[in-house]
Structures are given as structure tokens and as C-alpha cells.
VOGU-3710 file (C-alpha; in Angstrom, 3 decimals, decimal comma):
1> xxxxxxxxxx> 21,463/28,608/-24,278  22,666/29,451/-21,030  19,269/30,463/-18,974  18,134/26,990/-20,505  20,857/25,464/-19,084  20,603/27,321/-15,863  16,921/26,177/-15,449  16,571/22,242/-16,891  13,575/22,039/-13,628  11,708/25,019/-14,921
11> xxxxxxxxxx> 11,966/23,299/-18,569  10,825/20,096/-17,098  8,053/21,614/-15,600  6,938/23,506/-19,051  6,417/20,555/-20,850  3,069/19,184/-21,947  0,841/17,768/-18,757  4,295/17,824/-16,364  3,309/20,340/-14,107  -0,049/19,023/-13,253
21> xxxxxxxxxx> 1,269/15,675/-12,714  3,674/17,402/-10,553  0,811/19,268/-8,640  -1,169/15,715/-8,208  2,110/14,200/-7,281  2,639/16,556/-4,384  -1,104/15,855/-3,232  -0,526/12,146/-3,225  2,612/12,137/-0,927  0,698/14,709/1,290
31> xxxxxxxxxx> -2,385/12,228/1,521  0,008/9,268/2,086  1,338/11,555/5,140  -1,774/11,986/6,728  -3,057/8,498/6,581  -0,007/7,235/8,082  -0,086/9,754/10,364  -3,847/8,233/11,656  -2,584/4,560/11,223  1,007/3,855/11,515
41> xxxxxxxxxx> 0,188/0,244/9,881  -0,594/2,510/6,387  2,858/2,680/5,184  4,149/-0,656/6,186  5,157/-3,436/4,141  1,950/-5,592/3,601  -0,367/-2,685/3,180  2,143/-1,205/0,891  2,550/-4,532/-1,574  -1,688/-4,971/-1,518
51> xxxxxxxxxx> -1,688/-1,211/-2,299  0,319/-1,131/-5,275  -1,940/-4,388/-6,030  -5,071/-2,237/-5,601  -3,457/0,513/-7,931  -2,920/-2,237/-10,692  -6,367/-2,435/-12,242  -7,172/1,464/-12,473  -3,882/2,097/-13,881  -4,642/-0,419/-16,537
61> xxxxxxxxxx> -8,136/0,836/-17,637  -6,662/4,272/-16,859  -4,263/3,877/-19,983  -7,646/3,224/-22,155  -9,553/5,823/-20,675  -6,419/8,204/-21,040  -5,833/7,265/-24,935  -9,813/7,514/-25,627  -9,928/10,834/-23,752  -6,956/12,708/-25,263
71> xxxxxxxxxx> -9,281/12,224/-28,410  -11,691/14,200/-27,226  -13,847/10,971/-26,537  -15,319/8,900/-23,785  -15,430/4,964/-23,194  -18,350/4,326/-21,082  -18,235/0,718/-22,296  -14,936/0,085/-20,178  -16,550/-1,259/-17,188  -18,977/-3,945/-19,547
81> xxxxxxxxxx> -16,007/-5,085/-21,377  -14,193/-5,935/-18,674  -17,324/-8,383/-16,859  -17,805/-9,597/-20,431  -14,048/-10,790/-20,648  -14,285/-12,260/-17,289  -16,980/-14,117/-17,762  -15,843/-15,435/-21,721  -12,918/-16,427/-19,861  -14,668/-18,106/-17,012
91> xxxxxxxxxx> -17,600/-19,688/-18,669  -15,152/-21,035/-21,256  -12,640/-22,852/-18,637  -15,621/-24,185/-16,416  -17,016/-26,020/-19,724  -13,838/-27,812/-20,692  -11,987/-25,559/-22,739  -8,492/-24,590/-21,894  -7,814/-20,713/-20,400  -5,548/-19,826/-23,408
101> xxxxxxxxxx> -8,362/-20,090/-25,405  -10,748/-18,921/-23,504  -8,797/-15,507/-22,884  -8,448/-15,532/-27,231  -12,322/-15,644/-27,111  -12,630/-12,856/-24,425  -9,746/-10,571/-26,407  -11,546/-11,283/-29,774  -14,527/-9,929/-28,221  -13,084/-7,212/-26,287
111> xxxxxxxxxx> -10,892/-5,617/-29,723  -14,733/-6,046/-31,369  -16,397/-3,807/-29,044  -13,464/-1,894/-29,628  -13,537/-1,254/-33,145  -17,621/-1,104/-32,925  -16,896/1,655/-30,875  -14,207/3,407/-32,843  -16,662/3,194/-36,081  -19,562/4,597/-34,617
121> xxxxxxxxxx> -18,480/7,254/-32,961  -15,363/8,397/-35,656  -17,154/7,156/-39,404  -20,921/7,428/-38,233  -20,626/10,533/-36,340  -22,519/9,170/-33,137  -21,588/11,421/-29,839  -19,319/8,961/-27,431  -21,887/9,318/-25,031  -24,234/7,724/-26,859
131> xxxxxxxxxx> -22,573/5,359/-29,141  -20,360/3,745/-25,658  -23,354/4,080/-23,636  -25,144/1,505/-26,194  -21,870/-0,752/-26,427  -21,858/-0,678/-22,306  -25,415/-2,714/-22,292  -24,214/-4,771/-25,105  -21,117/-5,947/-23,274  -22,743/-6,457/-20,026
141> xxxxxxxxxx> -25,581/-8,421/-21,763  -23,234/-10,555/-23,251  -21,332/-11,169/-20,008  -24,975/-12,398/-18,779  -26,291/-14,586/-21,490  -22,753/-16,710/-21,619  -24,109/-18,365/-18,440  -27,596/-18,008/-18,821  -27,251/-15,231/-16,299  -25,812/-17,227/-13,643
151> xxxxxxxxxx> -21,678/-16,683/-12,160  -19,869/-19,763/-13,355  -18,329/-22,283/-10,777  -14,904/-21,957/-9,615  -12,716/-22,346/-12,277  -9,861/-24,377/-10,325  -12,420/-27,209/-10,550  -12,639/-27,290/-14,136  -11,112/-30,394/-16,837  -8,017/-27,473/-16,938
161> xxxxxxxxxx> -8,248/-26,934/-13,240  -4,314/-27,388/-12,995  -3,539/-24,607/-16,036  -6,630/-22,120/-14,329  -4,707/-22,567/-11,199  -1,609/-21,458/-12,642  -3,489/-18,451/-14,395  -4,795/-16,859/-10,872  -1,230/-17,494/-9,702  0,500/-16,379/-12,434
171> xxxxxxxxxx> -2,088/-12,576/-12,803  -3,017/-11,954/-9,275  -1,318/-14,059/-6,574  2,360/-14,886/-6,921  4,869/-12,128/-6,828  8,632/-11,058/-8,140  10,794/-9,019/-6,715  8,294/-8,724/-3,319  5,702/-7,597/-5,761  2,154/-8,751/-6,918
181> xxxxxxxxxx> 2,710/-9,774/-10,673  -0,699/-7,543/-11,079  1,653/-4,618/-10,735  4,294/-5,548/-12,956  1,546/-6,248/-15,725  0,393/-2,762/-15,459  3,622/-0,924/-15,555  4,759/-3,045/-18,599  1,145/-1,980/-20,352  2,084/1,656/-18,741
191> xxxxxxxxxx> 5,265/1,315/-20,376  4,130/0,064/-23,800  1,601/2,493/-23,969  3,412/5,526/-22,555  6,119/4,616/-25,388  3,756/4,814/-28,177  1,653/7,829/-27,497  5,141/10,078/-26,205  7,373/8,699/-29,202  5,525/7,770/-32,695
201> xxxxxxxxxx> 3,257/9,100/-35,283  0,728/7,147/-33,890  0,703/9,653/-30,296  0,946/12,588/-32,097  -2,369/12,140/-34,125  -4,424/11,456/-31,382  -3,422/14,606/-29,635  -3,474/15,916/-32,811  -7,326/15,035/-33,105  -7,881/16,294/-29,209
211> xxxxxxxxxx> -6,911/19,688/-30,444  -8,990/20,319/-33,835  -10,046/17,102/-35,144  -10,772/19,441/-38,283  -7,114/20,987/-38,333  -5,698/17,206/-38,453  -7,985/16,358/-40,915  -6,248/18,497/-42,813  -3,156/17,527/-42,412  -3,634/14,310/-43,249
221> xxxxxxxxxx> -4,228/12,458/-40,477  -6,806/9,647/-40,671  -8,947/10,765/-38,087  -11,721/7,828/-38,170  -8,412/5,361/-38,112  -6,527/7,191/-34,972  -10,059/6,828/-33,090  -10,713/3,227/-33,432  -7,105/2,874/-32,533  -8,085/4,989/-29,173
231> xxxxxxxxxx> -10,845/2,553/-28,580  -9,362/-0,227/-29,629  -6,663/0,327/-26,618  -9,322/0,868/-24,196  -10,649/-2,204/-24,910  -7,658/-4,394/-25,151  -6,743/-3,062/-21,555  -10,271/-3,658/-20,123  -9,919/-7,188/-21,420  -6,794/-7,918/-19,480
241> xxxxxxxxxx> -8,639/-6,416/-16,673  -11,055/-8,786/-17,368  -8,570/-11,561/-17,273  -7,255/-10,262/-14,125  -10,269/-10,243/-12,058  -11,215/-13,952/-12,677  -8,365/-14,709/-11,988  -8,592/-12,513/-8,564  -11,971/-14,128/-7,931  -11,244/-17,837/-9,183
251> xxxxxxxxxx> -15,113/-17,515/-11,064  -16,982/-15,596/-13,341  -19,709/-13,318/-12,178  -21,589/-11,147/-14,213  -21,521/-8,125/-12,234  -17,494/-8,000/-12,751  -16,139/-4,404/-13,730  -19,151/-2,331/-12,395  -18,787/1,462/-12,613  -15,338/0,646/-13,364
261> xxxxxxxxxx> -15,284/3,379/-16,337  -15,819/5,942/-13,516  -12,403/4,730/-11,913  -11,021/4,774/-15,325  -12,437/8,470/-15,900  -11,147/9,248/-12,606  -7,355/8,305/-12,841  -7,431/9,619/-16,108  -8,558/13,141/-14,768  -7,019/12,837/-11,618
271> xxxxxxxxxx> -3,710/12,798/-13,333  -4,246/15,325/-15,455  -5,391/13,966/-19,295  -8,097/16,840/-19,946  -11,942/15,569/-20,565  -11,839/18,153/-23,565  -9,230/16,546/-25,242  -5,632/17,079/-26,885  -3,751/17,497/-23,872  -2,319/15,416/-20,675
281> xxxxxxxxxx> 0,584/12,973/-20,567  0,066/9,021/-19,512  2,413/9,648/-16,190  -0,725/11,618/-15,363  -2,705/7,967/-15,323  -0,212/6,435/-12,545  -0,493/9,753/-10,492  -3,897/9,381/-10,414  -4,482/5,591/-10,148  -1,538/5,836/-6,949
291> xxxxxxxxxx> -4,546/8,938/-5,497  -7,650/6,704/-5,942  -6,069/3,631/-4,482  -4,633/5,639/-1,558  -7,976/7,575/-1,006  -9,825/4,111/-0,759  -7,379/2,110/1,003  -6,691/4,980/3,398  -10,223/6,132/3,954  -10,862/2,349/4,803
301> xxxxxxxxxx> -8,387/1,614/7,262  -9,842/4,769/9,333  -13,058/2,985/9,268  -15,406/5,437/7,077  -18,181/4,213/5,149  -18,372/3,063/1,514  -20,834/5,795/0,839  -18,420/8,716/2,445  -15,331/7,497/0,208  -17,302/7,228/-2,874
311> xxxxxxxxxx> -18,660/10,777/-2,170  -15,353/11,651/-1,399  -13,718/10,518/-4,904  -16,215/11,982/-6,767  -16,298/15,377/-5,797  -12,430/15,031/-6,569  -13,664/14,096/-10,443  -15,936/16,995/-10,485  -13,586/19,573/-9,178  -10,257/18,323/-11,348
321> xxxxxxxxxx> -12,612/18,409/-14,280  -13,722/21,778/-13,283  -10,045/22,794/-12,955  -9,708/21,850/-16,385  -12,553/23,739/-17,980  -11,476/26,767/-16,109  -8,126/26,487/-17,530  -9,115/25,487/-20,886  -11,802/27,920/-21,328  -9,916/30,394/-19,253
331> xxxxxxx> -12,758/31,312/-17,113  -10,685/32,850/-14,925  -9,450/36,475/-15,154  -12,367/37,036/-17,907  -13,142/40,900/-18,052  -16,869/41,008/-18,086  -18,328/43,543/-20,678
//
């Protein structure tokens, strides 16, 4: 009792997906050094408030990514879902309808792809690759046909123009407390989320299912249920993404949320959740949202080139995934025969 008492840090640090949150977390304040090191102008106060704004959206589809992955799965649709739900939402205000119920169309959709997704790849035994891979050019063909493959008008303009005014205000540009509200909408999903995978039955399946799938079979989990769960969180969150960006962009185009399942893959990894499933914590998510936001708000206030950052980011993915198959697999320390 006493040595645990004597070490409560070393405890912390023992427990599930801490210490590589820890590791990342170091990294991140080591990166925010050296950028505000090269420009004094990173670190002060309206860079700051449009960088936590820039960390909003990957920490939401992080939280998605993160539940889907911890299940040993992948949600490649996350990107499509979230130009589909923009442009539902979009589409629907510029023809006359108001943007509450044009945002219950696009979260209808969204929780459909959702379960589509769930079902195919948990009751029909289709590899996530696959089955989200087909659900991605769904989505995204959906998010073109709405408009006959055409971005709407602004949406300010519509019949509702006063109540789609208030929506952009409301998810992208007003603040409280000196903050974007796009921030405090992702820590309140963080928070929501975080709460239900750490503390109820619910969490512990899915990790459950990460591990051996078979093994919580047994034990009476519902594995095909937990899944479309997973997915069905991915796609709620990549439908308020959705919601966010028209209201960032005041229109619907159909190119909205491209490659964003990479940035969702990416935080998710970044922080920590492993690509083979059962293990990382959703603390890991805001870690690694916080490091992609500063590497591409920091890497473009020095003045390098789209094609540098992206290059940049992903051999970050490939070598924290790599981390993780080493550690998993332990590669490392193998005697040969």
C-alpha cells in the first residue's frame, strides 16, 4: 500500500494508453517551442484562438475514428459523410427549407451510413477496407447528385437567410469565454464520448472486441451490436463536422471533407489509439488533433509548401503506426532462430 502511495505518477503513467499520450504530449509542447521560437507571432493570442479553432474539426472526427479503431476497424467513409452532410444541409436551406431540418435530413443520413457500415462489416463479414471504401463513394455521390453536381448558393441568401445566419454564427464564428464556439463543441463531444468509452459497459466491449473479438464473443458481448455502435459514432461526429463546415463556408460544395478520414486516422494514431485494435485512450485523440493542427499551422506560418507539410504529416502516420506494430508484435528484442 505504501510504494503505491509513494508512486501515484508512476501509477498514472501505467494505466492503459497514459504513457503514450504522455510521450505525444511532450512532443507537442516541444514543437510549439520551436515554432515560436521561428515566429514570435505563433504563440500569441489570435493565432492561438484560430488554432484551437483549427484543432476543432480533427478532434471531432478523431473521436469516430478513435471509437471505430479501438474495434479493430477502419472508417474510410468519414471524409464522404461529412461533404454529404454539408451539402444535405446546404442544398436543403438554399431551397426553402429551414436549417433545423435540413441538419435532421443530413444526421438521418449520416447515422444510415453509419449503421450500413456497422452491418456490413460486423453481420456480413466484409473487411472495413472494403465495406467503408464502398460507403465512401456512396456518400460522396450523394453529396453530388443533391445539387445536380453543382455547390449550392450562399446559404445567408436563402427564404431562412436570418436562422442560416445565426447557424454560421452560432458553429463557427461567435465565441464564449474568448473562444471559437467550434472548440467548445468538440470538447463537449470529447467529453461525452470520453465518458462513455472510460466509464460504461458500452467502452468496455469495444475494447473488449479490439482484443479478441472471438474471446468477447464469448463472453457475451454482442459483437455485431458494439460495431455498429463504433460506426454509428463515427458517423454522427462526421455529420456535425458536416454541419460545421457549411457553416464555416456559408455554402455547400461537394468536395467538403476530402481526405478528411486521413486526418481522422492521423489524430487517432498520433495520440496513441492502436490501428490493431483494443487499446488507446480518447485523451490520445486531443493530443494528436493539438500535433496536426500545430504541424500545419506552424509549418505554414514559416512559409513551406502544402506538398512539404503533407509529406511531413504523413510520414508521422507511418512511423506512429510502425511504433505500434513494433510494440504490439514485439518486433523488437526478437531472438532470431
Amino acid at each position: 500500500m505504501e510504494a503505491k502511495r509513494q508512486n501515484p505518477i508512476k501509477k498514472l503513467l501505467s494505466a492503459r494508453g497514459v504513457g503514450q499520450v504522455v510521450t505525444v504530449l511532450v512532443g507537442l509542447v516541444v514543437l510549439c517551442i520551436v515554432f515560436n521560437l521561428i515566429n514570435p507571432n505563433f504563440l500569441g493570442q489570435r493565432n492561438v484562438a484560430n488554432l484551437l479553432r483549427q484543432i476543432a474539426p480533427w478532434i471531432i472526427i478523431g473521436i469516430g475514428q478513435g471509437y471505430v479503431l479501438i474495434t479493430a476497424n477502419i472508417d474510410l467513409s468519414i471524409g464522404s459523410v461529412v461533404g454529404m452532410s454539408c451539402m444535405i444541409i446546404a442544398t436543403m436551406i438554399c431551397n426553402g427549407a429551414h436549417p433545423v431540418v435540413g441538419i435532421a435530413v443530413a444526421l438521418a443520413a449520416s447515422l444510415c451510413t453509419g449503421i450500413l457500415n456497422g452491418v456490413l462489416v460486423a453481420q456480413f463479414k466484409l473487411p472495413p477496407f472494403v465495406a467503408t471504401l464502398g460507403t465512401q463513394t456512396i456518400c460522396r455521390g450523394v453529396a453530388q447528385l443533391v445539387n445536380n453536381n453543382m455547390n449550392t448558393d450562399g446559404i445567408t441568401g436563402a427564404k431562412f437567410g436570418a436562422a442560416a445566419k445565426a447557424m454560421t454564427n452560432i458553429f463557427y464564428y461567435n465565441k464564449t469565454l474568448g473562444i471559437f464556439n467550434t472548440f467548445w463543441i468538440a470538447v463537449i463531444l470529447w467529453l461525452i464520448f470520453n465518458f462513455i468509452l472510460a466509464y460504461t459497459r458500452t467502452g468496455r466491449h469495444l475494447y473488449a472486441i479490439g482484443s479478441n473479438s472471438e474471446a468477447a464473443k464469448l463472453s457475451g458481448v454482442n459483437v455485431s451490436l458494439s460495431i455498429i455502435k463504433a460506426y454509428l459514432v463515427s458517423s454522427f461526429c462526421a455529420s456535425v463536422l458536416g454541419l460545421i463546415v457549411c457553416a464555416q463556408t456559408g455554402t455547400g460544395t461537394t468536395n467538403a471533407g476530402t481526405s478528411y478520414e486521413t486526418f481522422a486516422v492521423a489524430a487517432s494514431v498520433i495520440g496513441g489509439i492502436s490501428t490493431m485494435g483494443g487499446t488507446g485512450i480518447l485523451s490520445g485523440v486531443l493530443v494528436g488533433a493539438s500535433v496536426w493542427a500545430v504541424m500545419d499551422n506552424g509549418l505554414q506560418m514559416v512559409g513551406t509548401q502544402v506538398g512539404l507539410k503533407n509529406v511531413v504529416v504523413g510520414l508521422i502516420v507511418i512511423v506512429c503506426v510502425l511504433l505500434d506494430v513494433i510494440r504490439r508484435t514485439g518486433m523488437i528484442g526478437r531472438k532470431k532462430n
